[in-house]
C-alpha positions in Angstrom: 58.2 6.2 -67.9 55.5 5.0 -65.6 52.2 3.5 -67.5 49.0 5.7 -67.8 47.9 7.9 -64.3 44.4 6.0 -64.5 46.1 2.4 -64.9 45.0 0.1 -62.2 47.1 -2.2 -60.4 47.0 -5.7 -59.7 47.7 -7.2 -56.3 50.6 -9.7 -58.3 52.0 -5.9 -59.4 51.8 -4.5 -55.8 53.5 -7.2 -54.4 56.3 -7.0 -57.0 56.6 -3.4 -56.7 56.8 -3.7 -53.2 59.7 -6.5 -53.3 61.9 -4.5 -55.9 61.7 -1.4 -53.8 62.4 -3.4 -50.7 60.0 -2.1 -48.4 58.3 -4.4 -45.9 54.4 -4.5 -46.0 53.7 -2.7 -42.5 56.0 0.7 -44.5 54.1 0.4 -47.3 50.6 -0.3 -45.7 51.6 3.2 -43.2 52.6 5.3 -46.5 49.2 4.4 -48.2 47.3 5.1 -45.5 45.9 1.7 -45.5 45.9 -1.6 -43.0 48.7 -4.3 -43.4 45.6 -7.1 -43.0 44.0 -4.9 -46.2 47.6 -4.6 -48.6 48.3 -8.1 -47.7 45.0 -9.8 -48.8 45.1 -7.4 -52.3 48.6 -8.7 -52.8 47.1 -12.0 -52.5 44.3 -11.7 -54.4 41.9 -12.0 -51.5 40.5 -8.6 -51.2 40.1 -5.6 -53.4 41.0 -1.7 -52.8 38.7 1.1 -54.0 40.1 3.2 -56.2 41.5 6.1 -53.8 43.3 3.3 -51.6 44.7 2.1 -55.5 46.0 5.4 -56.2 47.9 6.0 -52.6 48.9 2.6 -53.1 50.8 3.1 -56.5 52.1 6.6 -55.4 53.8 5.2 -52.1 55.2 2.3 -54.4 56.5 4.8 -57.1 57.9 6.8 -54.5 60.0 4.2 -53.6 61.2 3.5 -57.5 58.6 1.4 -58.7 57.7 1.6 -62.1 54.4 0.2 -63.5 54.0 -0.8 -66.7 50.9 -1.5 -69.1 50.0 -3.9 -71.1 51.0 -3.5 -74.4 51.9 -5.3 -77.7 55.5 -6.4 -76.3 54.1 -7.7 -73.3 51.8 -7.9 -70.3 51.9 -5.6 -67.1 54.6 -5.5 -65.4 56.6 -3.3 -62.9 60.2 -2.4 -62.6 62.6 -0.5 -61.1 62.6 3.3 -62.1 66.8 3.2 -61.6 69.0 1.3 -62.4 71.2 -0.4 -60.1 74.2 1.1 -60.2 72.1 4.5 -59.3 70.0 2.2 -56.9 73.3 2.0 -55.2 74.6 5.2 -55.2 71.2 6.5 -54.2 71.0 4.0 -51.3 75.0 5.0 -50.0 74.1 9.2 -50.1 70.8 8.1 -48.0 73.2 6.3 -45.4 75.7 8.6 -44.9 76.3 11.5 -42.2 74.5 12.1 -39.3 71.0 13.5 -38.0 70.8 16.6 -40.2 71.6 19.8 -39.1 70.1 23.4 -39.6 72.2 25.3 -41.9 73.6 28.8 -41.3 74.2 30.0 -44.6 
């Protein structure tokens, strides 16, 4: 379960997120709707995002299987991965496979 809708991320988050999905910056950047230059300096800790470019942010990376998780009495933030990965895997291999898609007649 992902934290609360109205959590903020961190840039230390993003940048996690973003390495456990395996997406490179310029894919994530494009999904957000936002500029490499801008996702790279909040993953850094050198800029900030307003909170509409926070909330395409976290939705691009939770698209991908990220997983953000709040503060609570266990722990401090964090992110994981919403599979696991055996299903990571097996997701990844039916992605993969075939051909360009086809329309279907039936």
């Amino acid at each position: 379960m992902s934290g609360a809708p109205d959590m903020a991320i961190t840039g230390p988050q993003a940048r996690a997120a973003r390495i456990l999905v395996q997406w490179p910056r310029d894919h994530v950047a494009r999904l957000a709707e936002l500029e490499s230059a801008a996702l790279s300096a909040f993953e850094t800790g050198g800029g900030d995002l307003d909170a509409q470019a926070l909330l395409h942010l976290r939705k691009a990376l939770e698209a991908g299987g990220a997983v953000f998780l709040a503060e609570d009495e266990g722990g401090g933030i964090g992110v994981r991965l919403k599979f696991t990965v055996r299903e990571a895997r097996a997701i990844d291999r039916m992605e993969n496979e075939g051909g360009p898609p086809g329309s279907d007649d039936v």
